[in-house]
C-alpha positions, -999 to +999 in steps of 0.1 A: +105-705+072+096-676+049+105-691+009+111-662-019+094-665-048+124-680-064+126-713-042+090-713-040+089-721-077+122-743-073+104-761-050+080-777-075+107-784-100+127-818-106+161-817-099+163-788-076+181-784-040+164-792-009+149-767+007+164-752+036+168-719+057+207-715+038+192-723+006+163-692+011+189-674+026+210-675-010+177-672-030+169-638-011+206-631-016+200-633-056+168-610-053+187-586-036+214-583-062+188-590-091+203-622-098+183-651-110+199-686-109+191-708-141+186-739-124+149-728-118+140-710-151+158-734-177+119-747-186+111-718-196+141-703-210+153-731-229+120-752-237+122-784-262+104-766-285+091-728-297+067-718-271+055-684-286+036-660-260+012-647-293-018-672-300-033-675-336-062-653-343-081-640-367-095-606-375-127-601-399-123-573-425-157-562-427-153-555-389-119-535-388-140-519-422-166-509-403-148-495-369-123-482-395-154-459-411-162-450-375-127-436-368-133-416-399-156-396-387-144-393-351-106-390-354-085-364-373-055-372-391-026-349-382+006-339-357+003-361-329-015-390-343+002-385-375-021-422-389-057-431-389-041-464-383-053-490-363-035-519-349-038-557-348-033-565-309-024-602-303-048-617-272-012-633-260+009-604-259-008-583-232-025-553-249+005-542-269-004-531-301+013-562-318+004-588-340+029-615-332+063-605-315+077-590-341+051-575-369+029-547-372-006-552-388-030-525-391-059-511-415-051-476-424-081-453-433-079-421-448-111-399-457-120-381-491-100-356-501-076-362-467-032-357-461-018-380-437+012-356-428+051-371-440+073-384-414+099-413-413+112-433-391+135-465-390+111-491-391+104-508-420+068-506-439+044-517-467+013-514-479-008-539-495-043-530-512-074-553-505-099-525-522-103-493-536-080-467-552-076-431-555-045-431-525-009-423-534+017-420-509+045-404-519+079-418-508+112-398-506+087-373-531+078-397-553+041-401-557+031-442-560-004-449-565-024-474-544-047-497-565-063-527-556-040-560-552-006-541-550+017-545-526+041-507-518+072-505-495+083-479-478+115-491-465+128-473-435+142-435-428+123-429-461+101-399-455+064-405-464+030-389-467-002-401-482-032-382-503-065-393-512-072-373-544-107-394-547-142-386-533-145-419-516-123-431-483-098-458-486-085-481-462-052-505-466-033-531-445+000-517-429+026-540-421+057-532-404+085-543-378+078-521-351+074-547-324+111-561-336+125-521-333+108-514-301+120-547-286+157-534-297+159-502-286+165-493-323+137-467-329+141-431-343+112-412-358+115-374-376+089-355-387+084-340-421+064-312-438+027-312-424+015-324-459+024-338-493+045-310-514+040-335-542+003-337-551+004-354-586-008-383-593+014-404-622-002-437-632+037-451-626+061-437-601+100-426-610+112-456-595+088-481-607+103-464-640+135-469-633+132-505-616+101-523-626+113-538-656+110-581-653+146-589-653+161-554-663+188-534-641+196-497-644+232-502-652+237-465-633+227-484-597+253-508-595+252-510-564+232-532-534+202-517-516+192-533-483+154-526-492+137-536-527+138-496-545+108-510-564+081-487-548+053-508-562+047-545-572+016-540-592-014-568-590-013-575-629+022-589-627+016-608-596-016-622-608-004-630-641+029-649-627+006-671-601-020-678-637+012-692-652+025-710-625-010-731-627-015-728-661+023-747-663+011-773-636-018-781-661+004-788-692+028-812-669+056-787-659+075-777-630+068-748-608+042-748-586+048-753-548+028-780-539-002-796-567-025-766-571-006-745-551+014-714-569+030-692-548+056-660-557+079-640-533+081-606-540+121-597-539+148-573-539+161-569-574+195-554-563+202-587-542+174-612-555+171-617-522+140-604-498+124-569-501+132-553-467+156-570-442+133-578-419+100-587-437+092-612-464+064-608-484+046-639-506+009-639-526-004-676-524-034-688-549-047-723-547-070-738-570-106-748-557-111-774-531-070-774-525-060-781-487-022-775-484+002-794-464+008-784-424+033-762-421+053-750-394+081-732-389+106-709-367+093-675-367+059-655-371+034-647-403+003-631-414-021-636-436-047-617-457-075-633-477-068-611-510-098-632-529-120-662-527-129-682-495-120-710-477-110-728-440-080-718-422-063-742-396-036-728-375-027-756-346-062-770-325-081-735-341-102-734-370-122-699-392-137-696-424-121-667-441-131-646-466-119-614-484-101-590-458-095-614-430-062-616-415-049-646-393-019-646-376+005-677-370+028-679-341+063-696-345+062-731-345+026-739-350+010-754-380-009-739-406-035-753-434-052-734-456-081-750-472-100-733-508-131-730-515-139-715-550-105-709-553-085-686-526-057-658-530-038-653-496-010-623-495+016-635-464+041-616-443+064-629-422+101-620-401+117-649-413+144-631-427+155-621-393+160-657-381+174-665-417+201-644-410+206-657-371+205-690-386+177-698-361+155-708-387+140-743-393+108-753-416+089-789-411+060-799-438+042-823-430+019-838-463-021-848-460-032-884-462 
């Protein structure tokens, strides 16, 4: 008797019928009709717990630097390519371009003097600066300027272009939910002029102008955005609320996350709640020697050494990490994050998306 590939695999399975010519019969009956009975896939469709296909990894900056630098010379920017941009591809998730199943990570490199043309498209974006200035991409025609330690959204169907009015090249971390649209069938993409019309370069943007005040609304936007309309969170505030967070901690008040462990989430200030609706975004300092509890939860993240080094531990795998290096963290697997001389880590994650499926679940567990 000649068994499918469906009862073979029953076969081996508890609780499964015993084989028989009717039984094969049915099974090539279900190939047939591209039917597949749940009895013999409920292991992996319904496991006990998260079993994530992506695996943790990590990247070294000074390596995506220098193959970055290389694309530079080798690879134009323009219609077609559109980005110098050069993806994070999990070594779980067969070759695709992805960092876990539903991010984006990539370092973006753009030469002297160089236009990466405007275009938009319905996934959501950011950038966020590990060095260098001189950039600005200019959202929806306003110009926003890229400087070291800021973190820039471009929230989707905004059209966008960037400029590098410096003599040196610049490259940045992209993050964006392209894996999540692609896996939806919820893409669009449109191109716009072939390069910036806006070419100026303000030290503020109109809507860091209009929005970036701590606490202040423009009482002539009443109304909810889905995305944060800040187009900038600039490093000074962000470094100055994690100083006082510690600084607090040291004088015996609340509001550090865990003992020498600040932490801020950047937010929407038209909902208070996250800054796209399918990407949070955090910046993590902890003091020196620090090792934070193991963390797990529903749901995928990266992380980017901003400053400092120290030891990363994501399940059974262990790297030192310095400035630059990303690591990504599959659902359901734990995370420490040991400092050396002190370490600042910017994180992004899609837990917003399981938030809002009510699929999410955290567990800490505390060190001896």
């Amino acid at each position: 008797m000649t068994l499918s590939p469906v009862s073979l695999k029953a076969l081996d399975a508890p609780g499964q019928p015993t084989p028989s010519p009717e039984l094969d019969e049915l099974y090539r009956g279900f190939e047939r009709e591209l039917l597949v009975p749940l009895w013999t896939e409920i292991g992996d469709l319904m496991p006990t717990s998260p079993r994530p296909a992506a695996v943790a990894h990590r990247w070294r900056w000074s390596e995506l630097v220098e193959l970055a630098e290389r694309a530079g010379e080798l690879v134009p920017v323009g219609r077609g390519g559109e980005r110098r941009a050069i993806a994070l591809a999990n070594p779980g998730l067969g070759g695709a371009p992805f960092a876990t199943p539903t991010l984006w990570a990539a370092i973006q490199y753009l030469n002297p003097r160089e236009d990466a043309p405007v275009h938009r498209h319905t996934q959501h974006a950011f950038r966020f600066v590990v060095e260098g200035e001189g950039v600005w991409t200019v959202v929806d025609g306003d110009p926003v300027a890229m400087r070291r330690g800021d973190f820039l959204l471009t929230p989707g169907w905004r059209f966008h272009g960037h400029h590098n009015q410096s003599d040196t090249p610049m490259a940045w971390l992209d993050g964006l939910d392209i894996p999540f649209v692609h896996a939806t069938g919820s893409a669009f993409f449109e191109l716009g002029p072939d390069a910036v019309e806006d070419r100026s370069t303000p030290v503020r943007s109109r809507a860091e102008r209009l929005w970036a005040h701590p606490g202040l609304r423009p009482v002539s936007q009443p109304s909810p955005a889905p995305s944060s309309p800040i187009a900038a969170y600039r490093w000074e505030h962000t470094d100055a609320a994690l100083a006082d967070q510690l600084a607090l901690e040291d004088e015996g008040h609340p509001g550090v996350i865990e003992p020498g462990h600040a932490a801020v989430r950047f937010t929407n200030p038209t909902t208070g709640g996250d800054v796209m609706p399918t990407i949070r975004a955090e910046m993590h300092r902890l003091r020196a020697g620090v090792r934070t509890a193991s963390r797990r939860e529903v749901g995928s993240a990266v992380w980017q050494v901003f400053d400092g080094e120290g030891v990363a531990r994501v399940a059974e795998r262990e790297w030192p990490v310095g400035r630059g290096d990303l690591v990504v963290v599959p659902s359901w697997v734990p995370l420490t994050f040991t400092a050396g001389a002190g370490l600042d880590l910017f994180r992004f994650s899609d837990t917003p998306i399981f938030e809002r499926l009510h699929a999410d679940r955290v567990e800490v567990e505390q060190g001896p």
